[in-house]
DOSE-122013 format. One record per residue (C-alpha): residue in one letter; x, y, z; chain; residue number from 0. Coordinates in Angstrom, 1 decimal. Layout:
(node 'A',(X,Y,Z),'A',NUM) ...
This chain:
(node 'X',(52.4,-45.1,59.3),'A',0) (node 'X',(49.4,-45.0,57.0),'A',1) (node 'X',(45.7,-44.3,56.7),'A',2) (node 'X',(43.1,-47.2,56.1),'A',3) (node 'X',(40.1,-47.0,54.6),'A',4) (node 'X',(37.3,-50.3,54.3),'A',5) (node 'X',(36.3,-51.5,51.0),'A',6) (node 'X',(33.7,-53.9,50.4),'A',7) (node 'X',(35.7,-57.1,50.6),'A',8) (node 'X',(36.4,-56.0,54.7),'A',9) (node 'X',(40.4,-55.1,53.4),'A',10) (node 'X',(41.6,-51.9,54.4),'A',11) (node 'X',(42.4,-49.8,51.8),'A',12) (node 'X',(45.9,-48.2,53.2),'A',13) (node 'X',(48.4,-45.1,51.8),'A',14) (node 'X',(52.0,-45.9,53.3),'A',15) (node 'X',(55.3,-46.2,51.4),'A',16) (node 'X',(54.8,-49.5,50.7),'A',17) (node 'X',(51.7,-49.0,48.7),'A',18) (node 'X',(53.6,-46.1,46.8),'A',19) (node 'X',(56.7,-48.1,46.1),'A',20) (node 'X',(54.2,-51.3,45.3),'A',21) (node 'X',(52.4,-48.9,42.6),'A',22) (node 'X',(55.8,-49.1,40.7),'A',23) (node 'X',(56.2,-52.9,40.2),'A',24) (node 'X',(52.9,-53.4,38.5),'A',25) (node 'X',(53.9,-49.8,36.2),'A',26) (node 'X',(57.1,-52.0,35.1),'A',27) (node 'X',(55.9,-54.5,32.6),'A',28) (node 'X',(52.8,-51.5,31.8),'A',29) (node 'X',(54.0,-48.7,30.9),'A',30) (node 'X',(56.7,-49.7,28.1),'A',31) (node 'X',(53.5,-52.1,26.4),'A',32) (node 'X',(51.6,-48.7,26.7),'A',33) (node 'X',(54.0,-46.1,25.4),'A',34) (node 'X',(55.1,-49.2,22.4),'A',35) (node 'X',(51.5,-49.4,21.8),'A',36) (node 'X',(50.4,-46.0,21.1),'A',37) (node 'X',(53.7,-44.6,19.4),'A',38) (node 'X',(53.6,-47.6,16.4),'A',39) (node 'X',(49.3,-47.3,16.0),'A',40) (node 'X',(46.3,-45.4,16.0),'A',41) (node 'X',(45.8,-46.1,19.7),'A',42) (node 'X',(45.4,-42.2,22.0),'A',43) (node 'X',(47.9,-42.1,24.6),'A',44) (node 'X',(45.7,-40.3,26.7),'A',45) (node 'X',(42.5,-42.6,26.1),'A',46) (node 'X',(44.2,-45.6,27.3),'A',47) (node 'X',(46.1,-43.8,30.4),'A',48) (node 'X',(43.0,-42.8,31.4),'A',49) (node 'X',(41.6,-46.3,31.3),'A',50) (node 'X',(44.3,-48.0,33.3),'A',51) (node 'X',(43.8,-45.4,35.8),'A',52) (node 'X',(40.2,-45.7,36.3),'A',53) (node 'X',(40.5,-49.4,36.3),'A',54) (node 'X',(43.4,-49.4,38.7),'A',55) (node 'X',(41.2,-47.6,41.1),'A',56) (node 'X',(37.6,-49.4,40.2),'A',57) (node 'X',(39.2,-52.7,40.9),'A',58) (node 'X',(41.6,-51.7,44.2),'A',59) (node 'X',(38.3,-50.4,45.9),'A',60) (node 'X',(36.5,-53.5,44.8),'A',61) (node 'X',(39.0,-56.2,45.9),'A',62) (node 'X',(41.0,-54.3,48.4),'A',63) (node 'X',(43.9,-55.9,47.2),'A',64) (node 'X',(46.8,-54.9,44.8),'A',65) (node 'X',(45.2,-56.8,41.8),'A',66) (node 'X',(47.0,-55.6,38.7),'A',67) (node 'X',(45.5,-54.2,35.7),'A',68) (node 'X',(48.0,-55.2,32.8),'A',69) (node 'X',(47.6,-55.0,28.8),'A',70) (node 'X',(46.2,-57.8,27.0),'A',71) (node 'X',(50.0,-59.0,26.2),'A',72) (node 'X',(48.9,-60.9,23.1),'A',73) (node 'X',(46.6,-58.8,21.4),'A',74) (node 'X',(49.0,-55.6,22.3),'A',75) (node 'X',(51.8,-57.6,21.5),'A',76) (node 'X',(50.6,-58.3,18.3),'A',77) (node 'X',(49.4,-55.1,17.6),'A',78) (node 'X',(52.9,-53.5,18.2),'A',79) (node 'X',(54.0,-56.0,15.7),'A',80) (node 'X',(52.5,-54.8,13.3),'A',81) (node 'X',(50.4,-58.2,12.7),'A',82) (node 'X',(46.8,-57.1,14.0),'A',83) (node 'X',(45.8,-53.4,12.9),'A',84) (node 'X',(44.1,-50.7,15.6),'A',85) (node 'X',(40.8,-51.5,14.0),'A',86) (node 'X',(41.2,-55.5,14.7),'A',87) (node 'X',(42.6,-54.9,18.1),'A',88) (node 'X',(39.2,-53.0,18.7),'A',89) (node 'X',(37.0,-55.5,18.1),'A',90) (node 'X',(39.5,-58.4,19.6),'A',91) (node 'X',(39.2,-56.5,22.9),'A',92) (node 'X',(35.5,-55.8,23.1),'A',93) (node 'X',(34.8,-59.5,21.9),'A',94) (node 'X',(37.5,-60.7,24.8),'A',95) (node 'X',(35.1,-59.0,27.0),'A',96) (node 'X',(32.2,-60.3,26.3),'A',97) (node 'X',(33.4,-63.4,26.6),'A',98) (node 'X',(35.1,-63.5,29.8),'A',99) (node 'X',(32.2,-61.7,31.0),'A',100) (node 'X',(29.6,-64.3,29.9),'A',101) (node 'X',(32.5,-67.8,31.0),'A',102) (node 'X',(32.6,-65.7,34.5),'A',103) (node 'X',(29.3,-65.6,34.9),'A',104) (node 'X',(29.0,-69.6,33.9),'A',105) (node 'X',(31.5,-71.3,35.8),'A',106) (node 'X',(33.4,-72.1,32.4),'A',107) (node 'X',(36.4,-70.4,33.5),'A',108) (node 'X',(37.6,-73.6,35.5),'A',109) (node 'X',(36.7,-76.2,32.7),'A',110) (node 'X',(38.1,-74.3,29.6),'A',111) (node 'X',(41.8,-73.9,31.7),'A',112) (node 'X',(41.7,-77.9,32.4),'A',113) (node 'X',(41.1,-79.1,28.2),'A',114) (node 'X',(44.5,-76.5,27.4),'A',115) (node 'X',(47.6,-77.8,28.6),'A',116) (node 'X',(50.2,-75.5,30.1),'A',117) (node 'X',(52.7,-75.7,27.0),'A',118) (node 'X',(50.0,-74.6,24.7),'A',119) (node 'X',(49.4,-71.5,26.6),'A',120) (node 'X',(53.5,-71.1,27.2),'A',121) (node 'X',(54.3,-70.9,23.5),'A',122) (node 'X',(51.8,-68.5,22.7),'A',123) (node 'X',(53.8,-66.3,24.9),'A',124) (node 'X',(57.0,-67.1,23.5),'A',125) (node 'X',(55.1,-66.9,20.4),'A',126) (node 'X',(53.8,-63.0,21.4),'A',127) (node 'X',(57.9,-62.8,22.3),'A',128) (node 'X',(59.2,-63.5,18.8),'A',129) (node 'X',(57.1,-61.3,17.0),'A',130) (node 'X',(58.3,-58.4,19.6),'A',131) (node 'X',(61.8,-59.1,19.2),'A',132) (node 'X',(61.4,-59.3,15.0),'A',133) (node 'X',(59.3,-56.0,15.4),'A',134) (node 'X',(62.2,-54.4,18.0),'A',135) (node 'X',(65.4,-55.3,16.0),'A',136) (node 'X',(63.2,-53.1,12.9),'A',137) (node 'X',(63.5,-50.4,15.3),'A',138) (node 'X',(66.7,-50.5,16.3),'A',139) (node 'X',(68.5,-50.8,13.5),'A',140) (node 'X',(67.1,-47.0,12.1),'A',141) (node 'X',(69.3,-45.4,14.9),'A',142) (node 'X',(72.1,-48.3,16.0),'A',143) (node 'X',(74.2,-45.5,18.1),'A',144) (node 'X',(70.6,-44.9,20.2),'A',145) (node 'X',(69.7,-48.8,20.4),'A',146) (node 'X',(73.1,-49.7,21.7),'A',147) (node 'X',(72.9,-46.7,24.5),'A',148) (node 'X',(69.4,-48.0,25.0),'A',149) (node 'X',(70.7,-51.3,25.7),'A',150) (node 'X',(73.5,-50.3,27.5),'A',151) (node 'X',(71.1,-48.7,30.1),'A',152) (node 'X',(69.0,-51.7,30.4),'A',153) (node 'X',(71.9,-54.4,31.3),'A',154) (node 'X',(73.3,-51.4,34.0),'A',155) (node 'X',(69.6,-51.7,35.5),'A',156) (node 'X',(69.5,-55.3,35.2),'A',157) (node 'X',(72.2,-55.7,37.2),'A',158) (node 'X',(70.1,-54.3,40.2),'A',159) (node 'X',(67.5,-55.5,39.1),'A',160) (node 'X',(65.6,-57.6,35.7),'A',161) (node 'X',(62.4,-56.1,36.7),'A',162) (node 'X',(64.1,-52.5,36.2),'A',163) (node 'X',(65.7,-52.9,32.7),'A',164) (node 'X',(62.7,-51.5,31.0),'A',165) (node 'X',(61.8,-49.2,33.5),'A',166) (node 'X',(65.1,-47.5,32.8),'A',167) (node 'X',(65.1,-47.3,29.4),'A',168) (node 'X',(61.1,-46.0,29.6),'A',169) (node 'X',(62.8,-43.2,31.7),'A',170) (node 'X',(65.9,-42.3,29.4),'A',171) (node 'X',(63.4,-42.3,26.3),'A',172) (node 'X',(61.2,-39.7,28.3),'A',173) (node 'X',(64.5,-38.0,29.6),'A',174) (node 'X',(65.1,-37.1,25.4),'A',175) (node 'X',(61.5,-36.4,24.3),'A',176) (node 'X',(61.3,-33.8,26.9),'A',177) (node 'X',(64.5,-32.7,25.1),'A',178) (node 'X',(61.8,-32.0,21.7),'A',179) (node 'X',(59.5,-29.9,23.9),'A',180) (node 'X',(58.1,-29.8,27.1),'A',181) (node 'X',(54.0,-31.1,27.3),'A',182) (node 'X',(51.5,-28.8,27.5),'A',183) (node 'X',(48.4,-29.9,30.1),'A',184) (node 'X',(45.6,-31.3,27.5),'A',185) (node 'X',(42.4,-33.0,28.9),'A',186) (node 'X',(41.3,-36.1,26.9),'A',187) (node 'X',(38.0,-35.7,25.4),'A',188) (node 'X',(35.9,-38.4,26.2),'A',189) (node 'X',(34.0,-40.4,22.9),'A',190) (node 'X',(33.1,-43.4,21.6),'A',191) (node 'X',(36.2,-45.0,19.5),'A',192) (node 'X',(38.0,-41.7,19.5),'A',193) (node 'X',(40.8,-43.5,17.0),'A',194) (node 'X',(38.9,-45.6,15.2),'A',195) (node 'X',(36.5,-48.2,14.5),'A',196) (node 'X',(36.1,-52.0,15.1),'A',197) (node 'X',(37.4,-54.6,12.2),'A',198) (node 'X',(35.9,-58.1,12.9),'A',199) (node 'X',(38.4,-60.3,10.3),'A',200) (node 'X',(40.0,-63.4,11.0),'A',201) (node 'X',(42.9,-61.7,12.1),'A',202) (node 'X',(41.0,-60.1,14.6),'A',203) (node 'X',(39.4,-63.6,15.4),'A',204) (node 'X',(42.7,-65.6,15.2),'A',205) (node 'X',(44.2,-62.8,17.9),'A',206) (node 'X',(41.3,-63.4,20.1),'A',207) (node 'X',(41.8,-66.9,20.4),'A',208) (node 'X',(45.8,-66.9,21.5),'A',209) (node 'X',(45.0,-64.3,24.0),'A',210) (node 'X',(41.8,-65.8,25.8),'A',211) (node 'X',(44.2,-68.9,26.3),'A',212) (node 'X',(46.7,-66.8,27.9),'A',213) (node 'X',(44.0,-64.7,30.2),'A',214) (node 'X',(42.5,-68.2,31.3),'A',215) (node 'X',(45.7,-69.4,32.6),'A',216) (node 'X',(47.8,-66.3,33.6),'A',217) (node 'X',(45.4,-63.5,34.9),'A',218) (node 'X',(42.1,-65.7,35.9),'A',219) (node 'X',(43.6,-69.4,37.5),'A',220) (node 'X',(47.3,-68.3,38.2),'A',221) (node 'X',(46.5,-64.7,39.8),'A',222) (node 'X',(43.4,-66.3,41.4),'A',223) (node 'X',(45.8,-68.6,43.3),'A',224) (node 'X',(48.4,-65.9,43.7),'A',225) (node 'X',(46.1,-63.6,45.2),'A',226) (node 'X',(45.2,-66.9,47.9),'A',227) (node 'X',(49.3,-67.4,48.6),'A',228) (node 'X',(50.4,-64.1,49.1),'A',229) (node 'X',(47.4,-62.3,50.5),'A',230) (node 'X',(45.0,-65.1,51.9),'A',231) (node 'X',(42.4,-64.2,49.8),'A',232) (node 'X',(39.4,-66.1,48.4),'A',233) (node 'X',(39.2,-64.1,44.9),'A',234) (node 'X',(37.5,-67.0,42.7),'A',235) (node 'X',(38.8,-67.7,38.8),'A',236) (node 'X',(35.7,-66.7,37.5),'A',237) (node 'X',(35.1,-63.8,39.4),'A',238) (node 'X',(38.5,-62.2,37.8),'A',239) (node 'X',(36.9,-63.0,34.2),'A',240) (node 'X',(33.6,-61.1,35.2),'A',241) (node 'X',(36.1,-58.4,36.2),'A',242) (node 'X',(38.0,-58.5,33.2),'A',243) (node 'X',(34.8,-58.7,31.2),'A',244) (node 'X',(33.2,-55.6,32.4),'A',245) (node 'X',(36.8,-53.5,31.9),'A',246) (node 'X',(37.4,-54.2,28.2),'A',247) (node 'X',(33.5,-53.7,28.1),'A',248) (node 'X',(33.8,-50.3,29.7),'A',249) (node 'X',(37.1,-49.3,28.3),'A',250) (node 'X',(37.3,-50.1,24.7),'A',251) (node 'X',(34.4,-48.6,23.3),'A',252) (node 'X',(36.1,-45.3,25.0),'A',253) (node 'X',(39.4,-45.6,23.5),'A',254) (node 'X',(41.2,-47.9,26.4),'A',255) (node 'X',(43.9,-50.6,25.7),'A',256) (node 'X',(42.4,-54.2,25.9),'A',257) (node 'X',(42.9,-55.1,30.0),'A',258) (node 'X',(43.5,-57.7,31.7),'A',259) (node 'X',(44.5,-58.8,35.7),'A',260) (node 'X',(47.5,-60.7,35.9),'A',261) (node 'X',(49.7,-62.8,37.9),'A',262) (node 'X',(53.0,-61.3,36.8),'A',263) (node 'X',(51.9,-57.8,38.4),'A',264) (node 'X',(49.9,-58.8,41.1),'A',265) (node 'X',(53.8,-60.7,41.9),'A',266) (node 'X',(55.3,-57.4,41.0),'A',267) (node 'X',(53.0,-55.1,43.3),'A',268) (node 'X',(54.5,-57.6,46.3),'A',269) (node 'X',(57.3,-57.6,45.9),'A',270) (node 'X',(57.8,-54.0,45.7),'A',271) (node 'X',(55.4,-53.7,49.0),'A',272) (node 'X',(52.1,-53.3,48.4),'A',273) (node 'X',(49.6,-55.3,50.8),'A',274) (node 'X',(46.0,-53.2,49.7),'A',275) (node 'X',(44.7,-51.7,47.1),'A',276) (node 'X',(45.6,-48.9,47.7),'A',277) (node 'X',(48.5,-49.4,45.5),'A',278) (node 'X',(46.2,-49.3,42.9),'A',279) (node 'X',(44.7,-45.8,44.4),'A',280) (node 'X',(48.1,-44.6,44.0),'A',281) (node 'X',(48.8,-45.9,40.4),'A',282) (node 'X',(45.4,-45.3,39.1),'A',283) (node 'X',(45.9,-41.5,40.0),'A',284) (node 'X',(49.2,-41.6,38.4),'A',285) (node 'X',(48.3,-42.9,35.2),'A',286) (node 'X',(44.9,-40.1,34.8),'A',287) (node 'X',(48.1,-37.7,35.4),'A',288) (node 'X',(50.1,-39.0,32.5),'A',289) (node 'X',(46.9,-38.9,30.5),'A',290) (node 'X',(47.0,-35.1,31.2),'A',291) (node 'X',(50.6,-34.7,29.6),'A',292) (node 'X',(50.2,-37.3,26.6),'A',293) (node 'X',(52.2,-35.5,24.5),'A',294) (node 'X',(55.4,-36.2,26.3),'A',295) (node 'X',(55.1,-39.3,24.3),'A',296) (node 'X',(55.6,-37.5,20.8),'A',297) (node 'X',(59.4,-37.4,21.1),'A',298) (node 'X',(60.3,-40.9,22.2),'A',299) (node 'X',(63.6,-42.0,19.8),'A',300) (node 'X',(62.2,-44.4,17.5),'A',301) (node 'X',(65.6,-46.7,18.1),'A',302) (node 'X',(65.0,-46.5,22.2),'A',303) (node 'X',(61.5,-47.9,21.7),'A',304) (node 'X',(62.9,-50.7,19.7),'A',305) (node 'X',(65.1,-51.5,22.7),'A',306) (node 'X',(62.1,-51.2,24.9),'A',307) (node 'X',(60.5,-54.2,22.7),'A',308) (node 'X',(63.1,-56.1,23.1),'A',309) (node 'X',(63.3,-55.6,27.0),'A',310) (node 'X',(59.9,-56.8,27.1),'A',311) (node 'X',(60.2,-59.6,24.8),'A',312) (node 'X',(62.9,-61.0,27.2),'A',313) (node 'X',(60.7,-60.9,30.1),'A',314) (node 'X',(57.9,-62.7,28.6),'A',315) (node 'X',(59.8,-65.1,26.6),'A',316) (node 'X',(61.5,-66.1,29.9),'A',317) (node 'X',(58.7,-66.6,31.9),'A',318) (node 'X',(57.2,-68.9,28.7),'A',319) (node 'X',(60.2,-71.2,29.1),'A',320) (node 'X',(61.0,-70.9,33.1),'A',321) (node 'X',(58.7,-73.7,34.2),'A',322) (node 'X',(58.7,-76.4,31.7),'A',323) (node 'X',(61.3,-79.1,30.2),'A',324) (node 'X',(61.2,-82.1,28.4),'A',325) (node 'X',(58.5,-82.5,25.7),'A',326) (node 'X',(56.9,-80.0,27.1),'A',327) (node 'X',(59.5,-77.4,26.5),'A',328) (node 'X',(59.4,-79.1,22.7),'A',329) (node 'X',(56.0,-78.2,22.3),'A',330) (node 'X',(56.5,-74.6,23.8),'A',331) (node 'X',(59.4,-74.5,21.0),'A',332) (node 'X',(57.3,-75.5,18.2),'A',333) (node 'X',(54.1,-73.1,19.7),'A',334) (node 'X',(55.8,-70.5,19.6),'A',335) (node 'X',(58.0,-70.9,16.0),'A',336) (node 'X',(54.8,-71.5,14.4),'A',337) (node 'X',(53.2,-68.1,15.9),'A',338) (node 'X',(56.4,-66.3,14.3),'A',339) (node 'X',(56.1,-67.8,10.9),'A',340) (node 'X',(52.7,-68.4,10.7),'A',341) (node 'X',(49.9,-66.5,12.8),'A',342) (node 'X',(49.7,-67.0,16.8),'A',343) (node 'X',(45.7,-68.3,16.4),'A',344) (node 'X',(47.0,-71.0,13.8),'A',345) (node 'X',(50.1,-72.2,16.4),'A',346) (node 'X',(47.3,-71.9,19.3),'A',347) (node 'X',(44.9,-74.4,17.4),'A',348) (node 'X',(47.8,-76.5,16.7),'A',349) (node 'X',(49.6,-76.8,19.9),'A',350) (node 'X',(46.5,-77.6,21.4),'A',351) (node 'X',(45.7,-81.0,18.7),'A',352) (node 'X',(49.4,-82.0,19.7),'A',353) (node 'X',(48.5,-81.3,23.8),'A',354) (node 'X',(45.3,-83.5,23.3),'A',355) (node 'X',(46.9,-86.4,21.2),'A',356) (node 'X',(50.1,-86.3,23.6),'A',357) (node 'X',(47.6,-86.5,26.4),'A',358) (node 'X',(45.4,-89.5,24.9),'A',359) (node 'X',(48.7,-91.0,24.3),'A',360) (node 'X',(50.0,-91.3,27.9),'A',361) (node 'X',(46.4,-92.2,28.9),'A',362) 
């Protein structure tokens, strides 16, 4: 049983168990990024809780459909990593925004996606992987006794199920900062860059780069034609990149995480049975809650968090390698070593020369 409600795409907008239990698979890959995110920089806990939760609900009213609102995974990821500061991720995400807003509105969407091959856009996510695995083994190692119960916890999950592995160690973490101190209720004051100011350098740039090649390919074209397998839907490419556009337009300037849909969650939210948006009702409500208890956060273990990274890297390092072979796995390879000992925007530039010359050379 559940209640319906129409949105403006003619889907019902329903509350049943399978929307609750949906909420949680696109909260999986979220909330570790998140928590990662705002415990190593200047990012405000609250700010960007707040964000996914209005976005959640803005964009499950608009589609009425369990599109996921996700991090950025390569601008965060690098930002956790130590290799972009707050400042650069700032300006990264509001220039992200205007872009996809502007190649939405264009039709480019399409046309950018078809001149970057596949491998290109899989080794900047192995790349994105690396550097989260270098940054989680730092971690780690100042509390070993807390990484390896960390761990532990994550391969018991795993065994029920991958998708849970972070989940689990997200929940002991909380389990021991609520050890420290219990939250007191704090409402978010709402300003314009509330921790901190835009940097425009090339770092900023370079970031910008790796990560519009990933949300062309993962959270425009592959959850475009997710949302048309699972659900039926006719949600267009470029239509997601307006979306997008407008939320990191919105959201950044007010202290949100760089935000992007994405195919991984949208898989995640069906899975775990969600067929509406109002999955997204439910999760978008959740995460405004978790914006009201912020400092929860304060007392995460420092080794735990490490293990966290490492959980994520995993994930995303497995889905960069699950669907090629052959030279294209090579080039994935080399993509993604360059990233790691170079700068993800140089490997991006790179991989895509060696995609174009491969290409002309089988013509």
């Amino acid at each position: 049983m559940g209640a319906s409600f129409p949105t403006d795409r003619e889907r019902g907008v329903e509350f049943s168990l399978g929307e609750l239990t949906g909420a949680v698979g696109d909260s999986v890959t979220v909330l570790p990024l998140v928590v990662a995110l705002c415990a190593l920089t200047d990012a405000s806990l609250a700010h960007v809780f707040l964000g996914f939760g209005a976005f959640q609900i803005v964009w499950g009213l608009r589609y009425g459909l369990p599109v996921s609102v996700e991090p950025m995974k390569a601008l965060v990821g690098l930002a956790i990593a130590g290799t972009l500061t707050y400042g650069e991720l700032v300006a990264a995400g509001l220039l992200a925004g205007g872009v996809l807003l502007f190649a939405g509105s264009t039709g480019l969407v399409g046309r950018v996606r078809a001149a970057v091959g596949r491998p290109v856009v899989r080794g900047v996510q192995l790349g994105v992987a690396l550097l989260l695995v270098r940054a989680g083994v730092d971690l780690a190692a100042a509390d070993p006794v807390v990484a390896l119960g960390g761990l532990g916890v994550a391969l018991l999950a795993a065994l029920l199920d991958r998708r849970l592995a972070a989940l689990a160690v997200l929940v002991v973490g909380t389990a021991v900062a609520l050890r420290v101190g219990t939250p007191t209720l704090s409402v978010p004051t709402l300003s314009v860059l509330p921790a901190g100011s835009p940097e425009l350098t090339r770092g900023a740039l370079s970031g910008l780069v790796a990560q519009l090649a990933m949300t062309v390919g993962n959270a425009a074209v592959a959850t475009s034609l997710l949302l048309d397998d699972l659900y039926g839907a006719d949600v267009s490419a470029d239509e997601l990149a307006r979306s997008m556009g407008v939320t990191n337009l919105l959201a950044v300037p007010f202290g949100g995480a760089p935000m992007c849909h994405g195919s991984g969650g949208l898989a995640g939210k069906h899975a775990f049975g969600a067929r509406t948006g109002g999955a997204n009702l439910v999760l978008g409500a959740g995460y405004v809650g978790a914006a009201l208890v912020a400092g929860l956060w304060a007392g995460f273990p420092t080794a735990a968090l490490g293990v966290l990274l490492l959980v994520v890297a995993a994930g995303l390092g497995r889905v960069a390698l699950g669907d090629v072979s052959g030279r294209d796995r090579v080039l994935v390879l080399l993509v993604g070593a360059l990233s790691l000992l170079v700068n993800v925007g140089v490997a991006f530039v790179a991989g895509a020369i060696a995609w174009w010359a491969l290409d002309r050379g089988q013509e």
